[in-house]
LOTI-368030 format. One record per atom (N, C-alpha, C): residue number from 0; atom name; x, y, z. Coordinates in Angstrom, 1 decimal. Layout:
BEGIN
[rec NUM; "CA"; [X; Y; Z]]
...
***
This chain:
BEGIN
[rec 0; "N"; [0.8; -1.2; 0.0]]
[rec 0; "CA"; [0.0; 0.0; 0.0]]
[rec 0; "C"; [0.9; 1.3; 0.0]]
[rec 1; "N"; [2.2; 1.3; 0.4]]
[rec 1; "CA"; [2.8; 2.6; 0.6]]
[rec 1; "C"; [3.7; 2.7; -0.6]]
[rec 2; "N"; [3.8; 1.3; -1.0]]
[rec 2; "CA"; [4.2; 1.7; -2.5]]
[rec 2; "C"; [3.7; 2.0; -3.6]]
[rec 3; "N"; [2.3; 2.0; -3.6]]
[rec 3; "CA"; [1.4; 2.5; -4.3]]
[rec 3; "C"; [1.5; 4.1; -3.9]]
[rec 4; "N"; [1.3; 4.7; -2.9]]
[rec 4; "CA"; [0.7; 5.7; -2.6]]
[rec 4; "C"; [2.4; 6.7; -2.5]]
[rec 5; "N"; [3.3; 5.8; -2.3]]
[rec 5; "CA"; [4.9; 6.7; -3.1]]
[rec 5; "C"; [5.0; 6.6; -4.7]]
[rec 6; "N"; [4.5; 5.4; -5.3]]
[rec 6; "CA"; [4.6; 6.3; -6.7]]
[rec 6; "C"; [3.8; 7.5; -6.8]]
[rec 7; "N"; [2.1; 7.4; -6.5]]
[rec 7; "CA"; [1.5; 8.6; -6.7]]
[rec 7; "C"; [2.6; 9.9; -6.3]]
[rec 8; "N"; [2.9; 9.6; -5.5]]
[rec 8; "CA"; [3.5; 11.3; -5.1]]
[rec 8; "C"; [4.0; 11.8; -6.2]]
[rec 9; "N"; [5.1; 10.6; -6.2]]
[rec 9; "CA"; [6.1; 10.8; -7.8]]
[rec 9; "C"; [5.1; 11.0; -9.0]]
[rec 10; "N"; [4.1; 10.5; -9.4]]
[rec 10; "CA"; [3.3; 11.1; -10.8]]
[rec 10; "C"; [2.7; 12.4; -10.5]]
[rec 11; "N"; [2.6; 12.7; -9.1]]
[rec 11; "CA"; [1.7; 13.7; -8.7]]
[rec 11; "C"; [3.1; 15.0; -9.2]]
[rec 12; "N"; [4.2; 15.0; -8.7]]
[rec 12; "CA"; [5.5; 16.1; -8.5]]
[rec 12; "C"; [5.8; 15.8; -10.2]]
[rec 13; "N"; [6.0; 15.0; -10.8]]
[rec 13; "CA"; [6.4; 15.0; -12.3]]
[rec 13; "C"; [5.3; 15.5; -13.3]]
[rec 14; "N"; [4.1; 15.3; -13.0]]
[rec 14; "CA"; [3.1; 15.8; -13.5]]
[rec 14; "C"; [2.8; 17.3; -13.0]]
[rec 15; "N"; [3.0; 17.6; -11.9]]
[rec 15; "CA"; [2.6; 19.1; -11.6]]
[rec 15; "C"; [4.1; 19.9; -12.1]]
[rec 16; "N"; [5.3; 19.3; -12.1]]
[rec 16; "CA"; [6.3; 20.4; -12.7]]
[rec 16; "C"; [6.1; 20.3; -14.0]]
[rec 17; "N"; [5.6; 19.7; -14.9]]
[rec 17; "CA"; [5.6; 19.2; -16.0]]
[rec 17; "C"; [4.4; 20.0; -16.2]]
[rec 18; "N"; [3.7; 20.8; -16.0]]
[rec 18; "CA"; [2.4; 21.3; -15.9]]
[rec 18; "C"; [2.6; 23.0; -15.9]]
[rec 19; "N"; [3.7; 23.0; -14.6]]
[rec 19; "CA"; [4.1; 24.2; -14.6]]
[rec 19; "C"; [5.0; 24.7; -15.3]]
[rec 20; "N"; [5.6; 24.1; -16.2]]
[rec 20; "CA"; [6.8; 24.8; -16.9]]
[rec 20; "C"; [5.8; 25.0; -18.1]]
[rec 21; "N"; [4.8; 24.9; -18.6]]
[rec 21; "CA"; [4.3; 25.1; -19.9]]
[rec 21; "C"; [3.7; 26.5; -20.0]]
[rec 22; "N"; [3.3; 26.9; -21.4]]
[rec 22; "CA"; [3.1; 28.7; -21.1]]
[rec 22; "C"; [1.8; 28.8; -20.6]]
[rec 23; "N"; [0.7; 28.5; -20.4]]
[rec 23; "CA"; [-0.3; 28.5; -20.0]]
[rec 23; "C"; [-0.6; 28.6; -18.4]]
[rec 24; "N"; [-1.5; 29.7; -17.8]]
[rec 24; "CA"; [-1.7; 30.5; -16.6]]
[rec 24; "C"; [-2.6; 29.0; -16.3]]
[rec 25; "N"; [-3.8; 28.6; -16.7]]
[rec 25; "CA"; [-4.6; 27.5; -16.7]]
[rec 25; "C"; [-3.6; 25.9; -16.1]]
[rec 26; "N"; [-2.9; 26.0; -16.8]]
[rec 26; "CA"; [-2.0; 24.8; -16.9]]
[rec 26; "C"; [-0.9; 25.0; -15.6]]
[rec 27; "N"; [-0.6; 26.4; -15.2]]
[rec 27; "CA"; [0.5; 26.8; -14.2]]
[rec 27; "C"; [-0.5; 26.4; -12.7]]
[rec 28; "N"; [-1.4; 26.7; -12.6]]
[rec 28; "CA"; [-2.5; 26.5; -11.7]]
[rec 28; "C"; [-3.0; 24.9; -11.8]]
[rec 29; "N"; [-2.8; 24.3; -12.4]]
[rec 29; "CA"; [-3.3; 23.0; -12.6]]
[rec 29; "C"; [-2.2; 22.1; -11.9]]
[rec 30; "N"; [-1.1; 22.6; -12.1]]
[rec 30; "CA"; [0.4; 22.1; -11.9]]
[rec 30; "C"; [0.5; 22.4; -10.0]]
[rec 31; "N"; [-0.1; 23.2; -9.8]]
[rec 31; "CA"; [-0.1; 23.8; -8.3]]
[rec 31; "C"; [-0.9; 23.1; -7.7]]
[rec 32; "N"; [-1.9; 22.9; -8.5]]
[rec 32; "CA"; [-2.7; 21.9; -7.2]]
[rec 32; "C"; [-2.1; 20.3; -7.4]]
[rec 33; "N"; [-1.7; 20.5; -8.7]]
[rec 33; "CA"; [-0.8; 18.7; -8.6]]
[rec 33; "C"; [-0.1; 18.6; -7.1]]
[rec 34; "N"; [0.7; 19.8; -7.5]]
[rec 34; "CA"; [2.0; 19.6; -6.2]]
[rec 34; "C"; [1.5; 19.4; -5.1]]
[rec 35; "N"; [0.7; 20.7; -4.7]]
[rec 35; "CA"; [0.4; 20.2; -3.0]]
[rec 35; "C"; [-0.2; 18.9; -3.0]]
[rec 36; "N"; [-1.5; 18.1; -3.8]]
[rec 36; "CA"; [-1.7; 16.8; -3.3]]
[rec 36; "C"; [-0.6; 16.1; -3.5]]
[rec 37; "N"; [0.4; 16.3; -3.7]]
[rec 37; "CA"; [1.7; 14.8; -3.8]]
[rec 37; "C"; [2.3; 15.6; -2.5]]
[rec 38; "N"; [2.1; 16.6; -1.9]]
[rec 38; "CA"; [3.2; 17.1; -0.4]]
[rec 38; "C"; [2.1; 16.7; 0.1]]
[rec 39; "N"; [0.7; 16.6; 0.4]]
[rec 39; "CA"; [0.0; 16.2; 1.2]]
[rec 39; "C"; [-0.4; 14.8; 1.3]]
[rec 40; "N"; [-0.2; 14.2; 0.4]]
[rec 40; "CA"; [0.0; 12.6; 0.4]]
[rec 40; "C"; [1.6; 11.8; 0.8]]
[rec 41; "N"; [2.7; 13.0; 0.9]]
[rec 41; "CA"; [4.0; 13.0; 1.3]]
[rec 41; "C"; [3.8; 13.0; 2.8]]
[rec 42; "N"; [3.2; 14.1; 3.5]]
[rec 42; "CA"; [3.1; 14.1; 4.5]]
[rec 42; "C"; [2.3; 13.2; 5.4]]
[rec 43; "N"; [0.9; 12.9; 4.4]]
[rec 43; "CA"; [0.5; 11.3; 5.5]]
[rec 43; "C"; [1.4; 10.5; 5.0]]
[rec 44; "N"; [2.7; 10.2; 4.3]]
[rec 44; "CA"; [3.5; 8.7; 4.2]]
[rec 44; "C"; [4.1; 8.9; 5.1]]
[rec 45; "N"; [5.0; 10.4; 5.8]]
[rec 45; "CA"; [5.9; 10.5; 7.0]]
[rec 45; "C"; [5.2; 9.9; 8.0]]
[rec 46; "N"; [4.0; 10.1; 8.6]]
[rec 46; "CA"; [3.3; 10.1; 9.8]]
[rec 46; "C"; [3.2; 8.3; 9.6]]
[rec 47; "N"; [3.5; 7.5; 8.7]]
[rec 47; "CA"; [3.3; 6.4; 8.5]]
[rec 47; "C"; [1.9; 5.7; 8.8]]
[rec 48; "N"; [1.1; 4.4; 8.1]]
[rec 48; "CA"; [0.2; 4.0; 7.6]]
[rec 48; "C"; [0.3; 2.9; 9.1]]
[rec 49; "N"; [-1.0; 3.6; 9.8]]
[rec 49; "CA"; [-0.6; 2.5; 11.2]]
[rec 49; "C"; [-2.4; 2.2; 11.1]]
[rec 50; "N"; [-2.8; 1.0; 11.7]]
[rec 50; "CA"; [-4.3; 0.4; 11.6]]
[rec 50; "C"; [-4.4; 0.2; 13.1]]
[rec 51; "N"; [-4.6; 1.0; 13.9]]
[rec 51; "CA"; [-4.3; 0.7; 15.2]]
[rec 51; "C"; [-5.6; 1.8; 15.7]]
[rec 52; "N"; [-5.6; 2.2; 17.2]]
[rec 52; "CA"; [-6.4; 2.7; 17.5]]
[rec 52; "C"; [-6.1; 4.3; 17.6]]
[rec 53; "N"; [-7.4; 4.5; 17.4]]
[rec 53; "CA"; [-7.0; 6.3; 17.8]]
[rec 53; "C"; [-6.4; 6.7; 19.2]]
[rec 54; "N"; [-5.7; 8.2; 19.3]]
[rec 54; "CA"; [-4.7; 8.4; 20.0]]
[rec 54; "C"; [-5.7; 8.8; 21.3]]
[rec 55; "N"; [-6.4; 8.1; 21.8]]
[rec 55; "CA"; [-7.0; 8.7; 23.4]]
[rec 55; "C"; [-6.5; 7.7; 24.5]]
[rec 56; "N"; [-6.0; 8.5; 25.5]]
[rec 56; "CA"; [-5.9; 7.6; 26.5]]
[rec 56; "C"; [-6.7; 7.5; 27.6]]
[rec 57; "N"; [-7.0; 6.6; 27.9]]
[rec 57; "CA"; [-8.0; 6.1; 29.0]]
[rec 57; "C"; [-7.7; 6.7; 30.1]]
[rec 58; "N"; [-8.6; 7.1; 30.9]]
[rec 58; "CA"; [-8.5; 7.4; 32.2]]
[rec 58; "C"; [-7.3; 7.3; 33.7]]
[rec 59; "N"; [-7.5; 5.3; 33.2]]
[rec 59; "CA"; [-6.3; 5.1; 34.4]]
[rec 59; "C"; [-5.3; 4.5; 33.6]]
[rec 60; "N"; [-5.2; 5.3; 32.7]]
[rec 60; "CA"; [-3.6; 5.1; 32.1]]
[rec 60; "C"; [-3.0; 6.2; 31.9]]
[rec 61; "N"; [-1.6; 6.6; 32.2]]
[rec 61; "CA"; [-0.7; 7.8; 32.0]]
[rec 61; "C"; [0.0; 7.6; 30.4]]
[rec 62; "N"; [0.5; 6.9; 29.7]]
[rec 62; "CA"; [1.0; 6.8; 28.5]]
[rec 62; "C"; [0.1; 5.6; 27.5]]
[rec 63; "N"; [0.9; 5.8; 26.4]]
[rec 63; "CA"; [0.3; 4.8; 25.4]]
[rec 63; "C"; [0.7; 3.7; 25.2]]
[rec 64; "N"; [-0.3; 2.3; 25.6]]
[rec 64; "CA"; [0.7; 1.3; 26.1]]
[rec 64; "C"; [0.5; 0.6; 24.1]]
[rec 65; "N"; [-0.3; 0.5; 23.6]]
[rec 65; "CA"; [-0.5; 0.3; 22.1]]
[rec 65; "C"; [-0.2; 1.2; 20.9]]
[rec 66; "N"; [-0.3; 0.6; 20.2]]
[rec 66; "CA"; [-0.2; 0.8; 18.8]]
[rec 66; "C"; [-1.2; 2.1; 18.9]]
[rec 67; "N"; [-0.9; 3.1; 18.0]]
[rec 67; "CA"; [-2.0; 4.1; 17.7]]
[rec 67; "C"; [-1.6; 5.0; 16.7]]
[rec 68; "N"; [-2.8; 5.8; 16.0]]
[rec 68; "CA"; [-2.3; 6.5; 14.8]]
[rec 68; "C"; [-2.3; 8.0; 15.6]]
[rec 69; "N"; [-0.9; 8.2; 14.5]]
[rec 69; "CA"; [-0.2; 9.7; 15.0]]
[rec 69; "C"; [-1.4; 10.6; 14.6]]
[rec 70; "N"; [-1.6; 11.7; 15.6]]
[rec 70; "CA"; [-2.5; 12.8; 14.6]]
[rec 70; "C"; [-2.1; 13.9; 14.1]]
[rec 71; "N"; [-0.7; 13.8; 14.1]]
[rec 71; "CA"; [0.0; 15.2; 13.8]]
[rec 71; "C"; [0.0; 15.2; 12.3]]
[rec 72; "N"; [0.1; 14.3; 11.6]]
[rec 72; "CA"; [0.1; 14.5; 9.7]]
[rec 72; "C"; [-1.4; 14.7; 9.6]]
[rec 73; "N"; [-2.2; 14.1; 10.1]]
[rec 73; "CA"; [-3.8; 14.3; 9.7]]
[rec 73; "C"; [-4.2; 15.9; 9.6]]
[rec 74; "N"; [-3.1; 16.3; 11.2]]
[rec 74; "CA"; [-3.5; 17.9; 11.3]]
[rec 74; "C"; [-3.0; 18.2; 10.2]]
[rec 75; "N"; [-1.8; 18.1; 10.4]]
[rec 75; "CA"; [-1.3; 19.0; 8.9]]
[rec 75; "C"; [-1.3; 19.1; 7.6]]
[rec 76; "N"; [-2.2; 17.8; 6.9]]
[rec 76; "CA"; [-2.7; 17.9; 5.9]]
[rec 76; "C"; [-3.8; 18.9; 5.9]]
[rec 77; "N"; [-4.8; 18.5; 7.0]]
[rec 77; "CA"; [-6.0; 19.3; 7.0]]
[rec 77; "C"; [-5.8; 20.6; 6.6]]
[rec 78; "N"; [-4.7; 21.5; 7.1]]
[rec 78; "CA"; [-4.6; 22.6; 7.4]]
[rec 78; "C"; [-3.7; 23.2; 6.1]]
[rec 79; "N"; [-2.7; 21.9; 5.6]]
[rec 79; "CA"; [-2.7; 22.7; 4.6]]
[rec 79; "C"; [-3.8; 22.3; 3.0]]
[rec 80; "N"; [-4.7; 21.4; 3.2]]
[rec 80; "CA"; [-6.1; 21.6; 2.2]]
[rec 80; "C"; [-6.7; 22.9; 2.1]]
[rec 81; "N"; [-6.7; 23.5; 3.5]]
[rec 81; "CA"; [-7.5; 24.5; 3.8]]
[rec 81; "C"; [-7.1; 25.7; 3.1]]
[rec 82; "N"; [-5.5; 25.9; 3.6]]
[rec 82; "CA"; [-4.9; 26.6; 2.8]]
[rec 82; "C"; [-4.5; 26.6; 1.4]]
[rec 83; "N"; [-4.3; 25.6; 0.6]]
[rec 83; "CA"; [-4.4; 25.4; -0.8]]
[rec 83; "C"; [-5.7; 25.8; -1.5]]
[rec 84; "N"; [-6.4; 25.4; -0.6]]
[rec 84; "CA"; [-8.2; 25.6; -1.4]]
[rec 84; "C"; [-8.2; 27.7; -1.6]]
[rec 85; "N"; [-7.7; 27.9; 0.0]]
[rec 85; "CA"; [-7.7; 29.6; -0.3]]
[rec 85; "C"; [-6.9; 30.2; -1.4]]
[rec 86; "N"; [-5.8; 29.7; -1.6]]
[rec 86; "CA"; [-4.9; 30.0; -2.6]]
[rec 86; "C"; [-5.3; 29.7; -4.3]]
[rec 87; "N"; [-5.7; 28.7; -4.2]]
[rec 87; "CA"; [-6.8; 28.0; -5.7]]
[rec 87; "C"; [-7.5; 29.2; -5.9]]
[rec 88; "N"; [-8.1; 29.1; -5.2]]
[rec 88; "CA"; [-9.8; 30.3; -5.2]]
[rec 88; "C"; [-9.0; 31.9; -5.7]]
[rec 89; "N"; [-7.7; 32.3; -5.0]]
[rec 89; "CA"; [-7.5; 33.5; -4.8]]
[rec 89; "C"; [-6.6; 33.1; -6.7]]
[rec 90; "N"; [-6.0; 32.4; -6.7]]
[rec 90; "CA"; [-5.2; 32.3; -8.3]]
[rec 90; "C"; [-6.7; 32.6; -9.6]]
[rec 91; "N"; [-7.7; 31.7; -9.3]]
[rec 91; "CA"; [-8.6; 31.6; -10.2]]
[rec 91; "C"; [-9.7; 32.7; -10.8]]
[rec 92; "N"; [-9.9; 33.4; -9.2]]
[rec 92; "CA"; [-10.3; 35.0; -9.4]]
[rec 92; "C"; [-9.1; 35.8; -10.2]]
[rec 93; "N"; [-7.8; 36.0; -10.0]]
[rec 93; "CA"; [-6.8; 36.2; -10.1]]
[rec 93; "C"; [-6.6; 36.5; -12.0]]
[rec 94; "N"; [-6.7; 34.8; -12.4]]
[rec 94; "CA"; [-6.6; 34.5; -13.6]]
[rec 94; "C"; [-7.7; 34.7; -14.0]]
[rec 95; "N"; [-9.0; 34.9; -14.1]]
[rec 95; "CA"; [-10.2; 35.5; -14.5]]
[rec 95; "C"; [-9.8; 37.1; -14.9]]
[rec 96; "N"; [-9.5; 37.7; -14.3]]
[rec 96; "CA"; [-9.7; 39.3; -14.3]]
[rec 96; "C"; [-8.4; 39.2; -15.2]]
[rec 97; "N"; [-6.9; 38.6; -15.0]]
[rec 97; "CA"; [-5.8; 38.7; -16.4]]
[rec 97; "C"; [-6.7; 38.4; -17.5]]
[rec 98; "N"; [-7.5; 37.2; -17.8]]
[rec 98; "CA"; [-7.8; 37.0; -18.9]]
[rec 98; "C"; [-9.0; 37.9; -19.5]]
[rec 99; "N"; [-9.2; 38.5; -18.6]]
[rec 99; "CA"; [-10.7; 39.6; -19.0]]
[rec 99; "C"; [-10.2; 40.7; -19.4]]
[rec 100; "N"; [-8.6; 41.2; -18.8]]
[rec 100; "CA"; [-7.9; 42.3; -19.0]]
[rec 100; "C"; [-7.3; 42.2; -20.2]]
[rec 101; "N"; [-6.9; 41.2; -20.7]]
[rec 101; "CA"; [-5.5; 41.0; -22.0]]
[rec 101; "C"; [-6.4; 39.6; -23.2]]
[rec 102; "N"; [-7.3; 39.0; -23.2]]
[rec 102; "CA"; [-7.6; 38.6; -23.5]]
[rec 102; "C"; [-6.7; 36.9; -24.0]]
[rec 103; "N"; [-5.7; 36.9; -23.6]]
[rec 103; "CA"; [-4.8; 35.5; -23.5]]
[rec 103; "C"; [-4.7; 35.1; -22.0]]
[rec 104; "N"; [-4.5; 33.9; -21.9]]
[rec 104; "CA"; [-3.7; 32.9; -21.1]]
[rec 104; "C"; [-2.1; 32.7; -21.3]]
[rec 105; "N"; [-1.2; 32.9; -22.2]]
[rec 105; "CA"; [-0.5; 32.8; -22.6]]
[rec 105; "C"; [0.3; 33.4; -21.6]]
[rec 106; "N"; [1.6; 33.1; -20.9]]
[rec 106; "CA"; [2.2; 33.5; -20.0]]
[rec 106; "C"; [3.7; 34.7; -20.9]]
[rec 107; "N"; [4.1; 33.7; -22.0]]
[rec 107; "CA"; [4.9; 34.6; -22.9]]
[rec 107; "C"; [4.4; 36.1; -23.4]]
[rec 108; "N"; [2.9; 36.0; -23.6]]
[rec 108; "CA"; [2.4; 37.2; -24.4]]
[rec 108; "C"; [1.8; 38.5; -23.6]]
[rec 109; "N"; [2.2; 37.8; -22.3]]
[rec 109; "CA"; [1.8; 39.1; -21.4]]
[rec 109; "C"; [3.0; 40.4; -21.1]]
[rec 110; "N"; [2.3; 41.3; -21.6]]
[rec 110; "CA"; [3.5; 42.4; -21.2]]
[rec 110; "C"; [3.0; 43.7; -20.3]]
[rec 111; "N"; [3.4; 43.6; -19.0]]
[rec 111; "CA"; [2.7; 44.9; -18.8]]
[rec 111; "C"; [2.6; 46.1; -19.2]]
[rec 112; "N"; [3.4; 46.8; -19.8]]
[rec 112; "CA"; [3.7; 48.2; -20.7]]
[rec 112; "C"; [2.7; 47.9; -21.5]]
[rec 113; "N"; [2.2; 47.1; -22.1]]
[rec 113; "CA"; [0.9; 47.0; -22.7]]
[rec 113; "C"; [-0.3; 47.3; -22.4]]
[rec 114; "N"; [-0.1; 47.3; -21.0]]
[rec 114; "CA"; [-1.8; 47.1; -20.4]]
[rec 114; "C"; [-2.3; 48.5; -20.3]]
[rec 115; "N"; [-3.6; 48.7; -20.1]]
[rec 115; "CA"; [-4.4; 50.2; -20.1]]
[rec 115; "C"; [-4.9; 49.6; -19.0]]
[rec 116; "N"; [-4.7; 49.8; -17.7]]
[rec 116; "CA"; [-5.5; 50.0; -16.7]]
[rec 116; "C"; [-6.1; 50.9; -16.0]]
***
């Protein structure tokens, strides 16, 4: 299972740079959200793939005498979904109003000394 979910990362980082080196603002944003899901599927592989119980401890116990899953990668995926989603949102407004202004996507054909704003 973790070798499955390490190649993805790898198609996820070769497909998103592969994504972002092309001229297209569409395609540079497409490549961005590649990456973070291959760092966020990176970061649940660190926290490692445990089937065990959740991290609560019982009352009359002081430490964790079992197996249990870490919740530190869970947090930090969470939080950075949250933050990628804001950043998506803010690129795509972003890229709306370039393309409304200049009429391309084209990352080569943009010049600003051109623009009438």
């Amino acid at each position: 299972m973790e070798l499955l979910l390490i190649l993805l990362v790898g198609i996820f980082y070769a497909s998103g740079i592969f994504l972002m080196l092309r001229r297209s603002m569409v395609k540079l944003l497409l490549g961005l959200l590649l990456l973070g899901n291959g760092a966020n599927i990176l970061i649940f592989l660190t926290g490692g793939l445990t089937k065990g119980k959740p991290p609560i401890i019982d009352e009359a116990e002081k430490t964790f005498t079992g197996v249990y899953a870490d919740p530190v990668p869970q947090a930090l995926i969470l939080t950075a979904i949250v933050i990628s989603f804001a950043l998506n949102s803010f690129a795509v407004i972003l890229l709306k109003k370039v393309y409304a202004t200049t009429g391309s996507d084209d990352l080569d054909s943009l010049n600003i000394q051109d623009l009438d704003i």
